[in-house]
N, C-alpha and C positions, 0 to 999 in steps of 0.2 A: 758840555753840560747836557745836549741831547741826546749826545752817543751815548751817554752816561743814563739814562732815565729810561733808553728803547734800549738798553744793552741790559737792566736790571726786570723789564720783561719779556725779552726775547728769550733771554739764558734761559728759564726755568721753563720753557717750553722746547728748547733747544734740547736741553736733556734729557724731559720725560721722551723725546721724540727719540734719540737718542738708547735709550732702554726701550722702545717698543720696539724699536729695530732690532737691538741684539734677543731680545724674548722672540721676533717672530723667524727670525734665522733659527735660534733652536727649535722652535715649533714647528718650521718647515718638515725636519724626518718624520714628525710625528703624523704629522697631515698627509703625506707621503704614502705612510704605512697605513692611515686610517682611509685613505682613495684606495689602496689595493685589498684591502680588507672587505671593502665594498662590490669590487669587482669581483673578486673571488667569492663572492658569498650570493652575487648575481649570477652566474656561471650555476654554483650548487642548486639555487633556485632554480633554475629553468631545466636543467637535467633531472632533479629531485621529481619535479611537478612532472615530468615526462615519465620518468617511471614509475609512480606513484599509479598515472593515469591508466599506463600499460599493463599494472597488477590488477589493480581494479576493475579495468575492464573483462579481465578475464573471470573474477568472483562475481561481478553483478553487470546485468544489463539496463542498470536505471543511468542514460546518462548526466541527466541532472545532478546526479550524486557526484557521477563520478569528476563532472568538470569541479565540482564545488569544492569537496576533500582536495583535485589538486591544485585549488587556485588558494585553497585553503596555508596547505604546503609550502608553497611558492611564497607566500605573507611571512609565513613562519621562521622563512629560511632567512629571508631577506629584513624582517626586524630585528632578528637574532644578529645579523653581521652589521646591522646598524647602532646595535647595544653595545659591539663588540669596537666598533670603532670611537664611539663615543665615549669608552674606556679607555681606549687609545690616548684620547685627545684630553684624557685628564676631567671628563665631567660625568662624573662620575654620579655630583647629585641630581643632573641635570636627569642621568639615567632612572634614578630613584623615582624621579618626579614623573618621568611616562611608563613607569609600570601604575605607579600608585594611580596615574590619571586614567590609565587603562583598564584598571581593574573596578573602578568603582564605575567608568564608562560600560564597561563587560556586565558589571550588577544592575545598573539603573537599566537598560537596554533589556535584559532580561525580564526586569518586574511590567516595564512599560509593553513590551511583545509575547508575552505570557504562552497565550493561547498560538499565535507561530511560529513559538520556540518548541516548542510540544511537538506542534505538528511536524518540524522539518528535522526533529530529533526522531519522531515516532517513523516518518517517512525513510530516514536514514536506516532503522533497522528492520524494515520490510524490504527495503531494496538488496540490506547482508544477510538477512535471513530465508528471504526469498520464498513466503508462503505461500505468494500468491505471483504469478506470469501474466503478461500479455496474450491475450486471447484463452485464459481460463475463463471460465461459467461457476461463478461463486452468489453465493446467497452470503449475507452479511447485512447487519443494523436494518433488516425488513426490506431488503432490495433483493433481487435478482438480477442478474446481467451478466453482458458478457466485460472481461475487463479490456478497455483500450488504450488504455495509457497507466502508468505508475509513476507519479511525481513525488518528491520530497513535501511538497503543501498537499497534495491531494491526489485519491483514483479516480480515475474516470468508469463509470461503464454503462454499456448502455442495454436497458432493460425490455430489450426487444419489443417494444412497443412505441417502436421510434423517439425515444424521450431520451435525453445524455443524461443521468445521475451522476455528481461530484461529492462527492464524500472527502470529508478533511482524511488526514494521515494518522489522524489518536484515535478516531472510531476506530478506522481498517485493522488498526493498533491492538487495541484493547478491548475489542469485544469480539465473540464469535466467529468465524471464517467456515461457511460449509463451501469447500470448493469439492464440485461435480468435475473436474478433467484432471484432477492430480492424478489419479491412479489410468484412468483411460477408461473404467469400466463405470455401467449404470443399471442401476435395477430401479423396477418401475410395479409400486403397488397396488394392485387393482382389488378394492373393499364391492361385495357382491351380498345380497339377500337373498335364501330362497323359503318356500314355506315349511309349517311343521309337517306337512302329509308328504314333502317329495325324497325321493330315495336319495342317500349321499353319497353311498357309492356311486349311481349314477352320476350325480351330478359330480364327485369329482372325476370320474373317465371325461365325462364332456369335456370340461372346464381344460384338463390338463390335455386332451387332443387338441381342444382350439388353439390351446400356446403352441402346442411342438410344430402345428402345420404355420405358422407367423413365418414370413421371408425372413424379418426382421431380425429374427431370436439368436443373440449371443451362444453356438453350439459348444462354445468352449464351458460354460455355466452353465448349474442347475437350477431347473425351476422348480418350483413348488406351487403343493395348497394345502390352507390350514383353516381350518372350523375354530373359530376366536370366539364363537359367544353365543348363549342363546337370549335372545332379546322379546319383547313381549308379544311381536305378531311375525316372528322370523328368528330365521336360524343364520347367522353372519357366517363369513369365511372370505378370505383373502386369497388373492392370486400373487407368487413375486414371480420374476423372471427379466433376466438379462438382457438388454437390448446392444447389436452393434449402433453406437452415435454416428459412424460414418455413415449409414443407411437412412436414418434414421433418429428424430428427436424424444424424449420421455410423453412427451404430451400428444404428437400424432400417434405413436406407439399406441398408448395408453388408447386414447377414442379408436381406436381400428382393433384393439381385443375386448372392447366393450361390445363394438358392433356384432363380432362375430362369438362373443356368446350369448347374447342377445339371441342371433337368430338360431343358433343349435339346440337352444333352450326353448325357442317357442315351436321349433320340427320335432321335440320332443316331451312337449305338455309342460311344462314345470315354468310355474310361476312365480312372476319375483312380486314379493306381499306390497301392495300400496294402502299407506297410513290411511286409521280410519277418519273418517269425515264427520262434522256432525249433520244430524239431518237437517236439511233445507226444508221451511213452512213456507209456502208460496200464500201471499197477501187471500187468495179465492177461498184456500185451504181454512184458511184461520178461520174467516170468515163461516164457514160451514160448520165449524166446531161449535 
């Protein structure tokens, strides 16, 4: 009667146990194939991300970039053979359910990082499009400097005045770029006054001797001067002319052909107009009036 009572709940667990064994025998090839799938798809991973890395390097020199795109790769490869194995193994909604979990994780993450999604997207196409290099001298969003680094989040540079400037990657992005070493070459403007009475022939022979005798002066470029205006106590004109940057920066250039027309101009009478004044009544003066 006891045999009879544990024989009426042993059986029904006897069998379901009985069918889990024969379900996980056949389930065995399939887990089988879904471990090699896995392997095989980690092998792609690690070689993908390898040459991925090796293209890249050769297109950009930002390595931030470049580790990210192939750590990127490497994700890619290796969630794809795990989508693949879990198709394998028959779960199919199981699959369903980490795209769908992925993809609203992908959307919420985007709206919550807004502004460093920008930037490492804006970063990402400075580094492929490459407007701007390490050790350029660029003016951008009211900086000057020189640049020292190029990051996905951010450029660095520093604006000669010993201070480090970081600028996000969507400024550097989307506004403006005057880069001074893309081409190699610099011209440097020098705005000058002289009066209505001095001769301009003269003054341009002076003006354009003092450039050609400059150590400095780019021989491969021409220089110029141009008479731009006449103004109410003076007559304007401008100096351009080429400087070698190896020798020489726009700003010492610049002050060293000031100097020296300054002084060819006072060996040779011609003065530069100073704005009028109004007259000063000293407190004695008034007094007397």
């Amino acid at each position: 009667m006891i045999f009879a009572q544990i024989s009426k709940i042993t059986d029904p667990i006897v069998v379901k146990m009985d069918r889990w064994f024969d379900e996980s025998i056949r389930f065995v090839p399939n887990l089988i194939i879904a471990i090699l799938i896995l392997v095989v798809f980690r092998f792609l991973a690690r070689y993908g991300s390898r040459f991925m890395e090796k293209g890249l390097t050769r297109a950009s020199q930002n390595i931030a970039l470049v580790s990210l795109i192939s750590a990127l790769t490497r994700i890619a490869i290796v969630t794809t053979g795990l989508f693949f194995a879990l198709g394998v193994l028959g779960l199919d909604k199981t699959v369903t359910s980490l795209l769908a979990g992925a993809g609203v994780l992908a959307l919420a993450l985007g709206f919550a990082f807004q502004d460093l999604t920008t930037n490492f997207i804006s970063g990402a196409f400075i580094a492929i499009q490459r407007p701007i290099k390490v050790g350029d001298v660029i003016e951008t969003n009211g900086f000057t400097g020189k640049v020292l680094s190029i990051g996905l989040r951010s450029v660095k540079l520093d604006n000669f005045a010993g201070q480090l400037v970081e600028l996000p990657s969507k400024d550097i992005f989307q506004k403006p770029i005057v880069n001074f070493t893309h081409s190699g070459d610099r011209r440097v403007q020098l705005e000058c006054s002289i009066g209505y009475k001095d001769d301009l022939f003269l003054v341009e022979d002076l003006a354009l001797s003092v450039i050609k005798s400059l150590p400095f002066l780019d021989k491969k470029k021409q220089f110029e001067l141009n008479f731009i205006r006449f103004s109410e106590k003076s007559i304007d004109f401008e100096v351009l002319f080429w400087i070698d940057q190896v020798q020489i920066g726009p700003g010492p250039a610049k002050s060293i052909a000031m100097k020296a027309i300054k002084k060819v101009f006072d060996e040779n009478n011609i003065a530069f107009p100073t704005p009028a004044r109004p007259f000063e009544i000293l407190p004695s003066q008034a007094r007397e009036a």
